[in-house]
C-alpha positions as CSV (number, residue, x, y, z in Angstrom):
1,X,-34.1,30.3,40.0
2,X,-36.9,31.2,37.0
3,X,-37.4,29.2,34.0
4,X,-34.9,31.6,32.1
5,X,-32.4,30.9,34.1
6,X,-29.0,29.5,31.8
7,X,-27.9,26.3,31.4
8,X,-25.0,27.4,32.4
9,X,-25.8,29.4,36.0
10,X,-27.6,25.6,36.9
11,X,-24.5,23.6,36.0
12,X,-22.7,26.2,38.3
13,X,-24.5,25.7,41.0
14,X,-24.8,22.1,40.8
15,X,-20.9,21.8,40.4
16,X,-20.6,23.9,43.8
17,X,-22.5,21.4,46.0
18,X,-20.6,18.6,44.3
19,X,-19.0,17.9,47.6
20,X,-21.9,17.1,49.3
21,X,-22.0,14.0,47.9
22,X,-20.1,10.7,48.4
23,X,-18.0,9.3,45.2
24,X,-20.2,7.3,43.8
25,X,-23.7,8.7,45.5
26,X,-26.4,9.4,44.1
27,X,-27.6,13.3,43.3
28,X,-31.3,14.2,43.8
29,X,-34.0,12.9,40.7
30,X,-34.1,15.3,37.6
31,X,-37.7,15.8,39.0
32,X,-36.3,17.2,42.7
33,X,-34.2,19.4,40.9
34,X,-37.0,20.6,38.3
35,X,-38.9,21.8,41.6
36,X,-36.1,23.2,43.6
37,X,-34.4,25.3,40.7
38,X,-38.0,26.0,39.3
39,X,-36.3,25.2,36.2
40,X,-37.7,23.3,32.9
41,X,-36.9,19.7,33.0
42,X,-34.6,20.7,29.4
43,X,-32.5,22.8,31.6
44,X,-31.7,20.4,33.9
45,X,-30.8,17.2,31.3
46,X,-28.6,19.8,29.6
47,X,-27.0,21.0,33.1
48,X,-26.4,17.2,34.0
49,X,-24.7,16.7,30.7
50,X,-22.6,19.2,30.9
51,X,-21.2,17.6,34.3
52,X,-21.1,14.2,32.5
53,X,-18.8,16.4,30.1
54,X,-16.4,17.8,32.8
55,X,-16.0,14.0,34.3
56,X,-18.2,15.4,37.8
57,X,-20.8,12.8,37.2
58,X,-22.4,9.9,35.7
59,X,-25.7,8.7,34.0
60,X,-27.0,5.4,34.6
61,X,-30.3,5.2,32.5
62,X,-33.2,4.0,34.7
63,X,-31.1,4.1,37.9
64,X,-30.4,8.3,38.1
65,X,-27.2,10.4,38.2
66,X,-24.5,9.9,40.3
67,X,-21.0,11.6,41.7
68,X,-18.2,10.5,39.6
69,X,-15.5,8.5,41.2
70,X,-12.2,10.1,41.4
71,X,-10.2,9.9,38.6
72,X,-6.9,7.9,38.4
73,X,-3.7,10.5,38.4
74,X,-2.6,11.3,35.3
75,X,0.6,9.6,34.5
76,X,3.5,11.9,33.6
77,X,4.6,11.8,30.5
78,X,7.9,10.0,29.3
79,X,10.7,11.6,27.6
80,X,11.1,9.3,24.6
81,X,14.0,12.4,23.4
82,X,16.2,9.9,24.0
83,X,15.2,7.9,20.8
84,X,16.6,10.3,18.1
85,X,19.9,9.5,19.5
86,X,19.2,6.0,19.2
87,X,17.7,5.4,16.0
88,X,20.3,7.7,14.5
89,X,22.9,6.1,15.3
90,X,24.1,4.3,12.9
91,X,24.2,7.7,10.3
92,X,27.6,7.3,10.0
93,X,30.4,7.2,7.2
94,X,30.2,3.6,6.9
95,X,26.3,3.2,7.0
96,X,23.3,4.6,5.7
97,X,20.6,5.9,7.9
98,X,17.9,4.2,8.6
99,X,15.0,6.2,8.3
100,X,11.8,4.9,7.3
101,X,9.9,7.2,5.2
102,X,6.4,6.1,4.1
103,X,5.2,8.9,2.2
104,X,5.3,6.8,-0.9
105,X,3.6,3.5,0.3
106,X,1.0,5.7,2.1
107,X,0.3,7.9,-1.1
108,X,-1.6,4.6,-2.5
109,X,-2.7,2.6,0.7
110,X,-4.7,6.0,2.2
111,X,-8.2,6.0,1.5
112,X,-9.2,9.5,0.5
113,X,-11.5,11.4,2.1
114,X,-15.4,10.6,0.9
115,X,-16.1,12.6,-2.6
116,X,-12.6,12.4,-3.5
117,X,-11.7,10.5,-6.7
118,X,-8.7,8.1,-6.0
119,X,-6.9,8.4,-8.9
120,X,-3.8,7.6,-6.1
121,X,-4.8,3.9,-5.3
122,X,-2.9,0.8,-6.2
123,X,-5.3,-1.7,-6.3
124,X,-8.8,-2.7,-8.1
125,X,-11.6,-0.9,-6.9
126,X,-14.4,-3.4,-5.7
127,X,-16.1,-3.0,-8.4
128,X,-13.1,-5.0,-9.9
129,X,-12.4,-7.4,-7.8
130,X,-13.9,-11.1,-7.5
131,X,-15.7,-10.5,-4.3
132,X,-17.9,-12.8,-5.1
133,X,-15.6,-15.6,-5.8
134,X,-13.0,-15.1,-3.3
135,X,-15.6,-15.5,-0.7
136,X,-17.5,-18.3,-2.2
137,X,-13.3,-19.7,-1.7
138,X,-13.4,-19.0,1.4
139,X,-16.2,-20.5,2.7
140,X,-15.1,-23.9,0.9
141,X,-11.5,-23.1,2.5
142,X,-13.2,-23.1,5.9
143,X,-15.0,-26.3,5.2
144,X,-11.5,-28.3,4.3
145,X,-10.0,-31.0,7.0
146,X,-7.2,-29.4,8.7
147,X,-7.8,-25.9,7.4
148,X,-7.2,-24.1,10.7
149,X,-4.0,-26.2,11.5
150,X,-0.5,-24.8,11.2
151,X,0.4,-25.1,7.2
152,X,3.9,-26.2,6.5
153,X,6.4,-23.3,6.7
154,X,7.0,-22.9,3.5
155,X,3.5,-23.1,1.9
156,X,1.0,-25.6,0.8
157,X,2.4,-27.9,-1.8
158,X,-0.5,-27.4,-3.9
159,X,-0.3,-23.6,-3.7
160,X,3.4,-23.7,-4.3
161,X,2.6,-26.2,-7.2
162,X,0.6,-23.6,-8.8
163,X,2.8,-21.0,-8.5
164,X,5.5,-22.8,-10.1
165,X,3.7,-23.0,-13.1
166,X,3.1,-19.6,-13.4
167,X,7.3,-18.6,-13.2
168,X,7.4,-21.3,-16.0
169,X,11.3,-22.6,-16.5
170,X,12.5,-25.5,-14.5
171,X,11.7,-23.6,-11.8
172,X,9.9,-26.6,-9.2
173,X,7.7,-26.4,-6.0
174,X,10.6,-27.1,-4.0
175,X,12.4,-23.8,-5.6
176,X,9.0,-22.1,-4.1
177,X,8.0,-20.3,-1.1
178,X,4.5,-18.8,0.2
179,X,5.0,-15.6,1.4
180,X,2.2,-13.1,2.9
181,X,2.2,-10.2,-0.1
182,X,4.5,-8.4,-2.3
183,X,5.5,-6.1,-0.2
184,X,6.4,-9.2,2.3
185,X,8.4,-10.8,-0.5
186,X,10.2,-8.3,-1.7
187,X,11.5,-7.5,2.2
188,X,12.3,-10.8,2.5
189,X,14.6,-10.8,-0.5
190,X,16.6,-7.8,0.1
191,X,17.4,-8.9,3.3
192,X,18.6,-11.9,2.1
193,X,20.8,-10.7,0.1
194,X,22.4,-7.0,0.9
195,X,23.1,-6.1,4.1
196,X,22.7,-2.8,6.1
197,X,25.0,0.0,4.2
198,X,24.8,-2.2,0.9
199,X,24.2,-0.3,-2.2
200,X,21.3,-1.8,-4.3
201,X,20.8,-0.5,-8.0
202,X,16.6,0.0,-8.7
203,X,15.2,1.2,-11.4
204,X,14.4,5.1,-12.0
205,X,11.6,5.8,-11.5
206,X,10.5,2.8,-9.7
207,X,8.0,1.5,-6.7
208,X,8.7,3.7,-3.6
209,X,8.0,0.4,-1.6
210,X,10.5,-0.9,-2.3
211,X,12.8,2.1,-2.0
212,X,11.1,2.3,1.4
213,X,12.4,-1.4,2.0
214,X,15.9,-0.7,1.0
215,X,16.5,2.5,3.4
216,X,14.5,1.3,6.4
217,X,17.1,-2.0,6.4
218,X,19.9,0.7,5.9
219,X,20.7,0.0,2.2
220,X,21.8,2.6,-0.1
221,X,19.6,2.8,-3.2
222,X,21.4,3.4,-6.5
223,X,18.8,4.3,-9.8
224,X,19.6,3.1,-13.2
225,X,17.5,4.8,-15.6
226,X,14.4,3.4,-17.9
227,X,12.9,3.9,-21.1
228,X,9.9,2.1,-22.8
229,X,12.0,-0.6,-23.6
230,X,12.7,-1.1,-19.9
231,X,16.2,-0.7,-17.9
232,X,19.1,0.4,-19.8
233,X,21.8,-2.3,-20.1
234,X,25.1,-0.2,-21.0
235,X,24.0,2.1,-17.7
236,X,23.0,-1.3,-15.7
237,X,26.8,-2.7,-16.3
238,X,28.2,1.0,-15.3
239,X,26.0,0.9,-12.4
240,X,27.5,-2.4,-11.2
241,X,31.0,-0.8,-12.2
242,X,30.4,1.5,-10.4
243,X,29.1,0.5,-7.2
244,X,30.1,-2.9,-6.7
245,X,26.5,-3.8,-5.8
246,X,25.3,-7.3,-5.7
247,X,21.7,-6.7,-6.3
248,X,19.5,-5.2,-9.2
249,X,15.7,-4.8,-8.7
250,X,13.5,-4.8,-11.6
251,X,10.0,-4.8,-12.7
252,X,10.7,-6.2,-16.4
253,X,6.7,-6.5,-17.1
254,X,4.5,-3.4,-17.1
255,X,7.3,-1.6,-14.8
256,X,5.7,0.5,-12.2
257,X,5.0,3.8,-12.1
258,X,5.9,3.9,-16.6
259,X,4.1,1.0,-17.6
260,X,7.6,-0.3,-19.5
261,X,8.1,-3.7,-21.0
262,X,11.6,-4.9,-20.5
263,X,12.2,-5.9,-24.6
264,X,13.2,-9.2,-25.8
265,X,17.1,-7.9,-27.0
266,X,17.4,-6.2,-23.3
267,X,16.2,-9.4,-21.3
268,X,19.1,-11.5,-22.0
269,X,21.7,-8.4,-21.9
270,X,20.2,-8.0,-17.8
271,X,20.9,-11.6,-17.3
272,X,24.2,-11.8,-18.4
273,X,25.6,-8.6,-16.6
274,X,24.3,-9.6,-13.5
275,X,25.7,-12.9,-13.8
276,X,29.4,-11.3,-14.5
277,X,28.8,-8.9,-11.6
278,X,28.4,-11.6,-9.5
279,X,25.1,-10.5,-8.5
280,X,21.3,-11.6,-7.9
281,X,18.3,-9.9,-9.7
282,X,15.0,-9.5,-7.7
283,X,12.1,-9.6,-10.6
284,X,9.3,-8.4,-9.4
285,X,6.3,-9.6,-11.5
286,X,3.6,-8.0,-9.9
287,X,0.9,-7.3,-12.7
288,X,1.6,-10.4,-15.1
289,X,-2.6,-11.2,-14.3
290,X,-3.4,-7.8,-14.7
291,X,-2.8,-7.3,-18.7
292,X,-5.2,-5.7,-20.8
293,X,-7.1,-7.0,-23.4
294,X,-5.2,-5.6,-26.7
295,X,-2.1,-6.8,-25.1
296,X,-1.3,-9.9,-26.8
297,X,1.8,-12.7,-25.9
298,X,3.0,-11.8,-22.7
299,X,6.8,-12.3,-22.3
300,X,7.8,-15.2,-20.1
301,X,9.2,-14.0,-16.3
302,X,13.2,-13.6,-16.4
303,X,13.5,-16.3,-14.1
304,X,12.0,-18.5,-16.8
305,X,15.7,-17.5,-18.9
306,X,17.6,-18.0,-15.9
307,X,19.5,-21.5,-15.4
308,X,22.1,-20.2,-13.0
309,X,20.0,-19.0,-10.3
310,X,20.4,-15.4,-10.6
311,X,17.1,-14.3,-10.6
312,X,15.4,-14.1,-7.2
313,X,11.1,-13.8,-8.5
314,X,8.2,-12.2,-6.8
315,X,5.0,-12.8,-8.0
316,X,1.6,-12.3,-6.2
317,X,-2.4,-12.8,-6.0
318,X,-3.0,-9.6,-4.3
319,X,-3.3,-6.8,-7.6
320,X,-5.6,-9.2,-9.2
321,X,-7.6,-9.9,-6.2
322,X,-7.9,-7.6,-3.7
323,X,-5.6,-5.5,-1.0
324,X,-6.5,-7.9,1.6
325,X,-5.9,-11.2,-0.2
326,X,-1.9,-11.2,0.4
327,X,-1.1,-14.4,-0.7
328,X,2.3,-14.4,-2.7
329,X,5.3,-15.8,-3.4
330,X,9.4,-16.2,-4.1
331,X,11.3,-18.4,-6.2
332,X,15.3,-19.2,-6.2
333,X,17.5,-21.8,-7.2
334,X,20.6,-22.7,-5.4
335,X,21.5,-21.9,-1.4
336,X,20.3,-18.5,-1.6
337,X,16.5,-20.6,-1.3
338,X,17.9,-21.4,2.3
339,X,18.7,-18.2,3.3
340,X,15.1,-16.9,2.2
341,X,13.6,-19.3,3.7
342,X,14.9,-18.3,7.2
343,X,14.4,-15.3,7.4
344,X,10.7,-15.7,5.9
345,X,10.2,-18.3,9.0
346,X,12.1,-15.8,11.3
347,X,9.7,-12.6,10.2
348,X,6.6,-14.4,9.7
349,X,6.3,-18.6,10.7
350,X,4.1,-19.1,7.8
351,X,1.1,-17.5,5.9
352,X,-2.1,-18.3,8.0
353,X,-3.7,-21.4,6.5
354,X,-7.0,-20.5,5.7
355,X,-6.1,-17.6,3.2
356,X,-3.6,-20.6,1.3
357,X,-6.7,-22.5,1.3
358,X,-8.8,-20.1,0.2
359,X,-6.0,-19.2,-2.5
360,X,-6.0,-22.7,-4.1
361,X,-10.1,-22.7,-4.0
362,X,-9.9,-19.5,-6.2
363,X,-7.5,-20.3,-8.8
364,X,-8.9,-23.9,-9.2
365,X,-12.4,-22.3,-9.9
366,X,-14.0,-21.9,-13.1
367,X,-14.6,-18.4,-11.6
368,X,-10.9,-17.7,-11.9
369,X,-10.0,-17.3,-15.3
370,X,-13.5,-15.3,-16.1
371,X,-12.2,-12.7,-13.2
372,X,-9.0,-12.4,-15.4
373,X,-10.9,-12.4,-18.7
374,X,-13.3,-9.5,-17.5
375,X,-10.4,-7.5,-15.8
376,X,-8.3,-7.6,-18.6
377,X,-11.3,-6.1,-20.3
378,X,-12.2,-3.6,-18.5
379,X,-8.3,-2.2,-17.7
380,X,-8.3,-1.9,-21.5
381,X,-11.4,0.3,-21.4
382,X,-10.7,2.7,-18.3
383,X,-7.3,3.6,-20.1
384,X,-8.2,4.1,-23.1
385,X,-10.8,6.6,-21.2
386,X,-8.0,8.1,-19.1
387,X,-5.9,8.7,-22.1
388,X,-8.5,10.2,-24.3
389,X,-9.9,12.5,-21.4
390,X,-6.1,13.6,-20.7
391,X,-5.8,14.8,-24.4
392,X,-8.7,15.7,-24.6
393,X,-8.7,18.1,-21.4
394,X,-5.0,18.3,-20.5
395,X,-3.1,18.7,-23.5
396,X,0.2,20.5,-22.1
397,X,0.9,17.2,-20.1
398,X,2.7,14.4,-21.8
399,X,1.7,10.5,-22.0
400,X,5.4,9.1,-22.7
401,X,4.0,5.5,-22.8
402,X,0.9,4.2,-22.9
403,X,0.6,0.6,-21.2
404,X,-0.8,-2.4,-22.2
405,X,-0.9,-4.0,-18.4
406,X,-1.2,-2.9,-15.2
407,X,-3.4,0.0,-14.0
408,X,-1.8,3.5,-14.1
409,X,-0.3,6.5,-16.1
410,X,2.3,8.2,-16.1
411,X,2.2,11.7,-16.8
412,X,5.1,14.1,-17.3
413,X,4.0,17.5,-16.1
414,X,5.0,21.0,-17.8
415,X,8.6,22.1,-17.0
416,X,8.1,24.2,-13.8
417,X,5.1,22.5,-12.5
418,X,5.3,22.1,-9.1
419,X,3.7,18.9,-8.4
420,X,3.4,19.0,-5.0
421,X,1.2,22.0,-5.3
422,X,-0.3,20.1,-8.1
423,X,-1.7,16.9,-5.8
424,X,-3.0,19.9,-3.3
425,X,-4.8,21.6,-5.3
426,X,-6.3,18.5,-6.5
427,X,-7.1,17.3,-3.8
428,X,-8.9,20.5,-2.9
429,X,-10.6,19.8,-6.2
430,X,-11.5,16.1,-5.1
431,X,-9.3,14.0,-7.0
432,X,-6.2,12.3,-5.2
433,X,-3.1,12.3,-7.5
434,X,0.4,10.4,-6.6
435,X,3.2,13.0,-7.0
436,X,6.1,11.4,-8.7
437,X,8.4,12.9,-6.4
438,X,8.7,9.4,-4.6
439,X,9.1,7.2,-7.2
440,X,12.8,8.5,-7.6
441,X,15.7,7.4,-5.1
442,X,17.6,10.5,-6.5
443,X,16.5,14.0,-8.5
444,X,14.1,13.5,-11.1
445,X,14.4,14.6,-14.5
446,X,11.1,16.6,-14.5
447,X,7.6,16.6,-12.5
448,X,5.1,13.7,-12.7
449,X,2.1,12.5,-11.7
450,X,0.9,8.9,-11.4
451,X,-3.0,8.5,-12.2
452,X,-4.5,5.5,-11.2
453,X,-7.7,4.3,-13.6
454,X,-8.2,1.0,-11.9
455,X,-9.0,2.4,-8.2
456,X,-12.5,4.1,-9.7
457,X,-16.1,2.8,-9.4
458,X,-16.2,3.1,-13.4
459,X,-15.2,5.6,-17.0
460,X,-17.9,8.4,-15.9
461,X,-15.4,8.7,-12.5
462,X,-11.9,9.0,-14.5
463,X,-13.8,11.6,-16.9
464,X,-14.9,13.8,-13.4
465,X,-11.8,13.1,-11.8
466,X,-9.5,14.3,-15.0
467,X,-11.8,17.2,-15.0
468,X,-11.4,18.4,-11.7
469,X,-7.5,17.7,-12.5
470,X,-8.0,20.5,-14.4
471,X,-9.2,23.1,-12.4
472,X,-6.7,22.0,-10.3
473,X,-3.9,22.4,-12.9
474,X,-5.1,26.0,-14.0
475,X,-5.3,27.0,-9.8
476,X,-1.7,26.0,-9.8
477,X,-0.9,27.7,-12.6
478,X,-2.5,30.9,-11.4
C-alpha cells in the first residue's frame, strides 16, 4: 500500500483481520503498521480512530491499541403503548384529564440559546441578583451548630417568624409553613383544597403554572376576567354561581402576566364573596419585594384583611433573589393549616436546612434591604426603557397597563397577529418572547406577548432586543 493510499482502504483492511485477534489483544504498534502498509504515521492514527468510532477497538494512551471486547446485547425495546391507556383514564364525564402540559412554565424556565435576548425569563438576571450576599449567607449558614441536621417540618421558627411579619395581620408563626418555592406552595394548596375533577376559578389571563398545577391534579380551571383594577367582583360572584367552586386564585399585587393592582374598593368585595361561597382564596403574593421605585405605599396582602381564615397566602424569596434560592412560604388560619401541613410533609419532609439557614442570614443582613433598595431602582429604569423603546419602535402594539412592580409587560398585539409566528420569528431574530397564548385557561380576547425587562444583562439589551422584535414583527407581517 503507497503513501496515497485512503484513510479509508487502511481502516478496511484493518477491520478484515480483526478476527485475528483475541478480545481484548493487543494489535501491532502504529510504528509496525507504518512499515507494513508503507503508509504515513497520519494515515494510520486516523485509520485507528475510525475503528475506535465503529466500537472495533480501543486506545490506551502509552500502552497501544487493542480489540474491543464484545459488546453487551442490545436490550429490546419496551412497549410503554400501554401507558396512553393508563394515564387517560380517568378522561371521563365525571373527571378532567390529567394531562400535564408545560409549555407555559418552560416558556420562562428555558434558557435561550447563546445571542438570544431573553425577554421570556421570569426571574432577575445575575446582574440583579445579590450574589454576592446570598453567598456570603451561605457560608455563615454553613458555619451555624446544627445546620446540616433535619429542620423541624414545618420550618425554622425564626424563618417562619419572619415571614409572618411580612403577611402582617394577626397572622402568627404557628399560622406559618416553610415551603420549597412558589411553585411548591402553590401545589401544595390546591391540593389541599379541591380535589381531582374540582372546578377552580383563576384569573384571566393569569400564571400558566399554576394552570399547569390545576390540570396536572385533574382540576378544571374556570377564568374570571381582569382589568387594571384587578379581578372583577360582579363576574367573581357569577363565577362561584356558576360553578359551585370552592377555590379562587389570585395575584392581587402586580398580577402576573398584566401587572394589575387589585384596588382598595375590590379587595374587600373578593373577601366577602368568597366568604358567602363558602370558599378559600389562594393569594399569591409573589412580587411584593420586587416593587419599583415610583411605586409608593404598597397595599397590605389580603390575608392581612382576613379574620375568618379564608385566605390561604403564598409569598416567596425566590423573584427577589435568585431561581435557585426556593425558600418560600404559606399561611392559613383554622384546620385547613392541618391539612397543608400534611400534605407539605407528605410531598416534601421539610425544606433542606442549610438553604433556611442561609435564608435567615440574608434577610437579617444589612445587605438585605440595600438588594431591595437597588432592585427597586433599577426595575424602574429597565421599564421605563422597555416602554419608551416599544413606542418608540413598535407603535401598532398596545401597552394596556404599565406596572409599577414586578418585571414584565404586557403587550396586546394587532388584531390578526399570529403570535405564535410572532415568538418564531423572533426568535430567528434573537430575542425570546412569551406568547400569551398560555396565560389563558380558555380563548383569549386577542394576541399578546409578555416581555420580560428584568431577565437582561442591562437598558442597551432591552433597546437590541425590542429592535430585533421588530424585524421580527414586519417578517410576520410580510
Amino acid at each position: 500500500m503507497q503513501d496515497s493510499s485512503s484513510v479509508g482502504e487502511l481502516a478496511k483492511r484493518l477491520r478484515d483481520e480483526m478476527d485475528r485477534y483475541s478480545p481484548g489483544g493487543k494489535l501491532p504498534s502504529s510504528r509496525s503498521l507504518v512499515e507494513r502498509f508503507r503508509v504515513s504515521p497520519v494515515t494510520v492514527s486516523r485509520a485507528l480512530a475510525q475503528l475506535a468510532a465503529e466500537g472495533l477497538v480501543v486506545t490506551r494512551p502509552g500502552a497501544g491499541v487493542f480489540r474491543a471486547e464484545p459488546s453487551a446485547p442490545a436490550v429490546p425495546a419496551g412497549d410503554t403503548s400501554w401507558q396512553e391507556v393508563s394515564l387517560s383514564a380517568d378522561a371521563t364525564a365525571e373527571l378532567v384529564p390529567r394531562a400535564v402540559d408545560a409549555s407555559g412554565v418552560l416558556a420562562t424556565l428555558a434558557a435561550p440559546p447563546p445571542g438570544v435576548i431573553e425577554f421570556n425569563g421570569g426571574y432577575l438576571d445575575a446582574s440583579l441578583q445579590p450574589e454576592r450576599a446570598m453567598a456570603a449567607a451561605l457560608a455563615r449558614a454553613g458555619r451555624r451548630p446544627g445546620a446540616w441536621g433535619r429542620p423541624p417540618v414545618d420550618g425554622l421558627p425564626e424563618l417562619r417568624e419572619w415571614f409572618a411579619r411580612g403577611v402582617g395581620g394577626a397572622v402568627t408563626a404557628a399560622e406559618v409553613l416553610i415551603t420549597a418555592g412558589g411553585q411548591s406552595a402553590l401545589t401544595t394548596a390546591l391540593r389541599a383544597l379541591a380535589p381531582p375533577g374540582a372546578p377552580v376559578l383563576v384569573e384571566s389571563p393569569t400564571y400558566p403554572g399554576m394552570l399547569a398545577i390545576a390540570r396536572a391534579a385533574g382540576m378544571r380551571p374556570v377564568p374570571v376576567p381582569v382589568d387594571t383594577d384587578g379581578v372583577r367582583p360582579q363576574l367573581l360572584e357569577a363565577a362561584f354561581r356558576a360553578t359551585g367552586a370552592r377555590v379562587f386564585v389570585c395575584q392581587p399585587l402586580f398580577q402576573n402576566p398584566t401587572g394589575a393592582v387589585l384596588s382598595a374598593e375590590r379587595r374587600p368585595e373578593v373577601l366577602r364573596i368568597a366568604r358567602e361561597a363558602g370558599a378559600f382564596v389562594i393569594e399569591d403574593d409573589f412580587v411584593r419585594r420586587l416593587v419599583h421605585e415610583d411605586a409608593g405605599p404598597l397595599p397590605p396582602p389580603l390575608s392581612a384583611d382576613d379574620k375568618d381564615g379564608v385566605v390561604v397566602h403564598v409569598c416567596s424569596l425566590t423573584k427577589a433573589t435568585s431561581p435557585s434560592f426556593r425558600v418560600s412560604a404559606l399561611a392559613a388560619r383554622g384546620p385547613v393549616l392541618e391539612r397543608l401541613r400534611a400534605i407539605q410533609v407528605v410531598d416534601h419532609f421539610f425544606v433542606p436546612r442549610p438553604l433556611q439557614e442561609a435564608a435567615l442570614e440574608l434577610v437579617g443582613s444589612p445587605a438585605w434591604p440595600r438588594h431591595l433598595r437597588a432592585v427597586a431602582g433599577e426595575l424602574r429604569i429597565r421599564r421605563d426603557a422597555m416602554a419608551a423603546a416599544l413606542r418608540l419602535r413598535l407603535p401598532e402594539l398596545a401597552m394596556p397597563h404599565i406596572p409599577a412592580g414586578g418585571y414584565n409587560l404586557w403587550v396586546r398585539l394587532p388584531d390578526g397577529t399570529d403570535e405564535t409566528a410572532l415568538a418564531s420569528a423572533a426568535l430567528r431574530a434573537g430575542v425570546a418572547v412569551a406568547p400569551g397564548r398560555p396565560y389563558f385557561a380558555a380563548e383569549p380576547t386577542a394576541a399578546y406577548v409578555r416581555l420580560s425587562f428584568a431577565a437582561v444583562a442591562g437598558v442597551g439589551e432591552i433597546g437590541e432586543g425590542v429592535r430585533r422584535l421588530r424585524a421580527a414583527c414586519d417578517e410576520v407581517r410580510g
